[in-house]
C-alpha positions in Angstrom: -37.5 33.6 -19.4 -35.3 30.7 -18.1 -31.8 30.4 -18.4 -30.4 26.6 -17.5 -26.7 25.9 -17.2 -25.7 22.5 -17.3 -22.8 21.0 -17.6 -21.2 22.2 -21.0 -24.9 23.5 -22.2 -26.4 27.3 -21.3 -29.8 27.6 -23.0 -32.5 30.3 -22.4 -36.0 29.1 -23.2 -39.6 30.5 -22.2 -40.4 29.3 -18.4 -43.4 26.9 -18.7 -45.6 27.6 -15.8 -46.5 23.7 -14.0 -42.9 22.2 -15.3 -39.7 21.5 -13.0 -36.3 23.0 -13.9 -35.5 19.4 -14.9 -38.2 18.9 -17.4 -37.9 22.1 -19.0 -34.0 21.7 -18.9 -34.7 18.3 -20.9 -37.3 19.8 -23.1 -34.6 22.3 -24.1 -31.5 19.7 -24.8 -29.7 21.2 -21.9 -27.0 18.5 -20.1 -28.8 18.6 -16.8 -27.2 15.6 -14.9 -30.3 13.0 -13.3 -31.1 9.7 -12.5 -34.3 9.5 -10.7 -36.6 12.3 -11.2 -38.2 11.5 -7.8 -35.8 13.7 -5.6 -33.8 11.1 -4.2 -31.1 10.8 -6.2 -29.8 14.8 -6.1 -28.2 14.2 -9.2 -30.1 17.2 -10.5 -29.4 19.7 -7.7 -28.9 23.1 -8.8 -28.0 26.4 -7.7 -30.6 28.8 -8.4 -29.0 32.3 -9.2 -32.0 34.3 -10.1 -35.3 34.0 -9.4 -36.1 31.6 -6.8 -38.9 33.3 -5.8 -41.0 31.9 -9.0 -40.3 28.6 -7.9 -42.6 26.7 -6.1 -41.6 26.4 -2.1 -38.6 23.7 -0.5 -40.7 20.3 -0.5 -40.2 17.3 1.7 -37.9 15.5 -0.8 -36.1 18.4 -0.7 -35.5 19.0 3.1 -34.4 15.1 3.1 -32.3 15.2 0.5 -30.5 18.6 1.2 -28.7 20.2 4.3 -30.4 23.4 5.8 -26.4 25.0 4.5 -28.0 24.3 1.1 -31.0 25.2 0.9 -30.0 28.4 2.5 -27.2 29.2 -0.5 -30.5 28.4 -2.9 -29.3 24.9 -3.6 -32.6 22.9 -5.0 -33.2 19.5 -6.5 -34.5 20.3 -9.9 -36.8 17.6 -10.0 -38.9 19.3 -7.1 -38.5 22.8 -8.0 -41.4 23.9 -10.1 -41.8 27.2 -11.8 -44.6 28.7 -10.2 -44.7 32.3 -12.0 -43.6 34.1 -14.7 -40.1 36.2 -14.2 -36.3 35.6 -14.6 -34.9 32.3 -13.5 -31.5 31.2 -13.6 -30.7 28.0 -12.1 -27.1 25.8 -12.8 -27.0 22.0 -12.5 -24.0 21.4 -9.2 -23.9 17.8 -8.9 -22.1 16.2 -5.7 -19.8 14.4 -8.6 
């Protein structure tokens, strides 16, 4: 299971194995903030709180979009982060603005 908080929207949906937080997140109507979908906007960056290790790893995008502060805390771009396995996952849309 997956549980997306966006910005006035919580849903829990089934994790689809292949499919970024973002996607899924639009899939299920969730208010997940975007612009790009490439990874270099970071209008999508998220916290994750559960589960990051189902995700797939930090990709390049990723290291040039976040600071090393971030990515530490679990900050990803949800874009890039791809559910890799099944398990909990609970990730929140934080937007710079």
């Amino acid at each position: 299971m997956i549980t997306l908080i966006g910005k006035t929207l919580t849903k829990t949906t089934e994790a689809q194995l292949g499919q970024s937080l973002l996607k899924i997140a639009q899939e299920a109507s969730v208010d997940w903030q975007f612009n790009c979908s490439r990874g270099t906007c970071a209008r999508c960056r998220c916290i994750i709180l559960e589960g990051a290790d189902y995700l797939s790893e930090v990709n390049d995008a990723e290291w040039d979009r976040l600071g090393p502060d971030e990515l530490d805390a679990g900050y990803r771009l949800g874009c890039q982060a791809v559910v890799e396995q099944d398990g909990n996952i609970k990730a929140m849309n934080k937007t710079y603005f």
